[in-house]
Structures are given as C-alpha cells and as structure tokens.
C-alpha positions as CSV (number, residue, x, y, z in Angstrom):
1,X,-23.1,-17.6,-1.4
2,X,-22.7,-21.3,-1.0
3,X,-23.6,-22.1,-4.3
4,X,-21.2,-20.0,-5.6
5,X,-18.2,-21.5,-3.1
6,X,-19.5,-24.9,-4.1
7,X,-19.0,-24.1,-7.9
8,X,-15.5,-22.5,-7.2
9,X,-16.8,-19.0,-8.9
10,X,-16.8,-17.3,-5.3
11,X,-14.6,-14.4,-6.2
12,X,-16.9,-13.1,-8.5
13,X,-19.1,-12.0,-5.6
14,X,-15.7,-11.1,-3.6
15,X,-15.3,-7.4,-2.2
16,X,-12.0,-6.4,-2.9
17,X,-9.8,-3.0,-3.1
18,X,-11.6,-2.5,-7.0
19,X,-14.5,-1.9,-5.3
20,X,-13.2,-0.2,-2.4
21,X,-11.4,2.3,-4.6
22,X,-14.5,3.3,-7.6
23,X,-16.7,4.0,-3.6
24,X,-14.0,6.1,-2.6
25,X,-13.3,7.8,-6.1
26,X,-17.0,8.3,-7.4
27,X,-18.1,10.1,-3.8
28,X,-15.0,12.1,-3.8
29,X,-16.1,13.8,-6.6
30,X,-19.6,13.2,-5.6
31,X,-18.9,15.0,-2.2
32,X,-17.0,17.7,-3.7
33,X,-19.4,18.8,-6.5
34,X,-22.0,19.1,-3.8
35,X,-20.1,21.4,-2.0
36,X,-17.7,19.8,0.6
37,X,-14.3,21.0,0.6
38,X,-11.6,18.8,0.1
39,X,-11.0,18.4,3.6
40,X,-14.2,17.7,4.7
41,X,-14.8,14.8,1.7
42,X,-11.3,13.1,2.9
43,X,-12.6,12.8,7.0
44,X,-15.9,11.9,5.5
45,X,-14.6,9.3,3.0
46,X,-12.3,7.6,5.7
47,X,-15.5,7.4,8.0
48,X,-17.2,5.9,5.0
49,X,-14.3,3.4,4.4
50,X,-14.4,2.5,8.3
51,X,-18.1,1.7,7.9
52,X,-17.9,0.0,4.4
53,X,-15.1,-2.4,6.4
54,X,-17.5,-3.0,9.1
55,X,-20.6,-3.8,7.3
56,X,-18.9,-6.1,4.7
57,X,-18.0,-8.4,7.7
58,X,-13.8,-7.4,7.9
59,X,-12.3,-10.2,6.3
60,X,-8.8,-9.9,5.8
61,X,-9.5,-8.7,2.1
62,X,-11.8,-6.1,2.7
63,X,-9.8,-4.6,5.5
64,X,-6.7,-4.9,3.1
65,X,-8.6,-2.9,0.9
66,X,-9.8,-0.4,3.5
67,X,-6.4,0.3,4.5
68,X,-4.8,0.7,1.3
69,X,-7.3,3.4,0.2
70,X,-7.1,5.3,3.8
71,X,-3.7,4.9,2.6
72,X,-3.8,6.9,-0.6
73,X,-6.1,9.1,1.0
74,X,-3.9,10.6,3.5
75,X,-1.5,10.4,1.2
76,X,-3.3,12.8,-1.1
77,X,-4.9,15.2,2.0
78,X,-0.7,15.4,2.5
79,X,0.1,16.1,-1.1
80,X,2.4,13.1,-1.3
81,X,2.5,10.9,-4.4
82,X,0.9,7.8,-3.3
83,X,2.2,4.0,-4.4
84,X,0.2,0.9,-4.6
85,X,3.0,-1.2,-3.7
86,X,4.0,1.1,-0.6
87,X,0.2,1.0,0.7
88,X,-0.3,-2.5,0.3
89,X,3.6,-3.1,2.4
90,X,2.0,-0.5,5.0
91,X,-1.1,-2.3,4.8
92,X,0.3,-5.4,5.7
93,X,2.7,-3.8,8.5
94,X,-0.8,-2.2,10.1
95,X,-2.4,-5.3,9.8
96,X,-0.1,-7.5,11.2
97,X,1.1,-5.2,14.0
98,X,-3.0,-5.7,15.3
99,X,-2.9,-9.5,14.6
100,X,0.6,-11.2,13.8
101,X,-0.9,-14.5,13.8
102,X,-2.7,-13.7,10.2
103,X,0.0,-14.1,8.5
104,X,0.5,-17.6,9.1
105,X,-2.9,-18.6,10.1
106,X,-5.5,-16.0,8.0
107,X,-5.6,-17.7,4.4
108,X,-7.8,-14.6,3.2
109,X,-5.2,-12.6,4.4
110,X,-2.4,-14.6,2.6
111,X,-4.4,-14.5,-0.8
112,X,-5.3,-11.1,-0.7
113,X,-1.9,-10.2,-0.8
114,X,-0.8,-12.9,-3.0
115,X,-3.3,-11.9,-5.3
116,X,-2.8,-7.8,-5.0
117,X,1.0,-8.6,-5.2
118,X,0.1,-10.1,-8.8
119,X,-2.0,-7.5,-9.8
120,X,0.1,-4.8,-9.2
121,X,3.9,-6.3,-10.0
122,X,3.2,-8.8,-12.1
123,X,-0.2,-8.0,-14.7
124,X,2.0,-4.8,-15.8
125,X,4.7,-7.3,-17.1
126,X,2.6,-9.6,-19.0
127,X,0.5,-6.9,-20.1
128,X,2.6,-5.5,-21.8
129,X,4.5,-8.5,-23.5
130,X,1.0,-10.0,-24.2
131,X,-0.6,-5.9,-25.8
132,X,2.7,-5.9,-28.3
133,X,1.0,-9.3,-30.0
134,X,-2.4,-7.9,-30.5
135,X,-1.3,-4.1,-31.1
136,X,-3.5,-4.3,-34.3
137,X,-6.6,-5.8,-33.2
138,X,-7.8,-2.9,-30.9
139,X,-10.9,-4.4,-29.7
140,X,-9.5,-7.6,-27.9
141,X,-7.2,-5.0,-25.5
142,X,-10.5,-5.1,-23.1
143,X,-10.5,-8.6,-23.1
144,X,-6.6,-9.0,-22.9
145,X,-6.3,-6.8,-20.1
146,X,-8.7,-8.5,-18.0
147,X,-7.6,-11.9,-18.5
148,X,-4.0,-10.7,-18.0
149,X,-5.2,-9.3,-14.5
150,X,-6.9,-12.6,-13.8
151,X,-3.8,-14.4,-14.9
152,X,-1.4,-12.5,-12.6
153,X,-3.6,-13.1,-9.7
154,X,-3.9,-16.9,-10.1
155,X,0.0,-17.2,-10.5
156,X,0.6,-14.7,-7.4
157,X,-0.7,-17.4,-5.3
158,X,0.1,-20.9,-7.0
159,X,2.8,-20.6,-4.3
160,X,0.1,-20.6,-1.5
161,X,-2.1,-23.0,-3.1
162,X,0.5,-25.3,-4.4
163,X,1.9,-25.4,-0.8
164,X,-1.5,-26.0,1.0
165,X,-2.5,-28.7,-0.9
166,X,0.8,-30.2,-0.2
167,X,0.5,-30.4,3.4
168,X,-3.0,-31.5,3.6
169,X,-2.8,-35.9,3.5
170,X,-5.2,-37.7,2.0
C-alpha cells in the first residue's frame, strides 16, 4: 500500500461505493435465487454492508459508500425511487450529525464527496458532449466513458486540492 501512495496510483487500490454497490447487487440476486425472500436478502445485505464497513477499516469513503447503498436499499424494501444525489446529501447529513468535525478536518471525507459529487453531476455532462464526437467510432465509448468518469472526479475536487496546497507554506 505504500508503494502505491508513494507513486500517487493509490486510488487504484481504493474501496469506494463501485465496489460497495456490484457486493450489494450480485448477492441480492445471489441471495434471492437461493431462496431468500426479498425481505430477508435486504436485512441480510445491510448486515453485510455494516460488516464490509467495519472490516475495510471505516474511512470516510467507505462508510460514504455504506451509507449510500443502505440508502438505496431501504429505499427499494420501501418502494421508493431512490436518487444518487439524495443518498449521497443524506449520507453526508448522517455522517456529519455523528461527527461534524469531518467536514472541516476529514480530508477523505471531503474527497469522497468531491469526487462522488463529480461523478454523479458532472461525468453525465461531459459525457455526453464528449459521446456526440465519437458517435461513429463505437469501440472507443468504453474508453471515453471511463476517462470521462475519471475526469469529472479530478475536477470535483481541484477546488479542495487547489485550496490545500494553498495554505500549506513552504
């Protein structure tokens, strides 16, 4: 893991609501097809998400992520439409109604939702100014999309980084 902090390539290796999301979707169905009902796969995925928090160490970004798919969860068990940007607001709210000093003093919590913020407002946008150029060449959309989503993220939080190297003297 230091090797990969000392090269800058860190995020690679970095747990995020991606992977949060394809555990919770894949043993859904997993759960399901061997027999659970609904209810009993969403009480067994939250206990699952609760764990998956716990034993990835809880940094802000992973319990980001944990909330925001407990989120959608309930939201589904309810039979309400769930929104990314509404569960990653109610995220934060949770989150900083256990800990309001995160928000000023948790940079993994400030990036996290920098980044998310990015991903889910902004990578739409340029997504689809950027797919309208290369409508015709089918196979780079992969490649587009992900360098779009990567893109987003990195401007979501020049704000943060911009500012933090600014107040750090020399």
């Amino acid at each position: 893991i230091d090797n990969f902090s000392r090269t800058g390539v860190s995020h690679i290796i970095a747990v995020s609501g991606y992977n949060v999301s394809i555990i919770a979707v894949v043993l859904n169905i997993c759960l399901i097809y061997v027999g659970l009902s609904r209810r009993q796969s969403f009480w067994f995925l939250i206990y699952l998400i609760l764990a998956f928090v716990f034993f990835t160490g809880a940094t802000a970004s992973v319990i980001r992520a944990g909330v925001m798919a407990a989120i959608i969860l309930i939201a589904g068990y309810l039979g309400r439409l769930s929104s990314v940007g509404r569960a990653l607001l109610y995220a934060a709210v949770i989150m900083l109604l256990f800990n309001p000093y995160i928000l000023i003093w948790d940079v993994g919590f400030q990036l996290s939702f920098l980044s998310t913020l990015g991903l889910v407002y902004l990578s739409p946008v340029l997504a689809g100014a950027v797919l309208k150029k290369v409508k015709n060449l089918s196979w780079l959309v992969p490649l587009v999309e992900v360098l779009v989503a990567t893109i987003s993220a990195i401007i979501a939080t020049l704000p943060l980084e911009n500012w933090s190297s600014a107040s750090v003297k020399p």
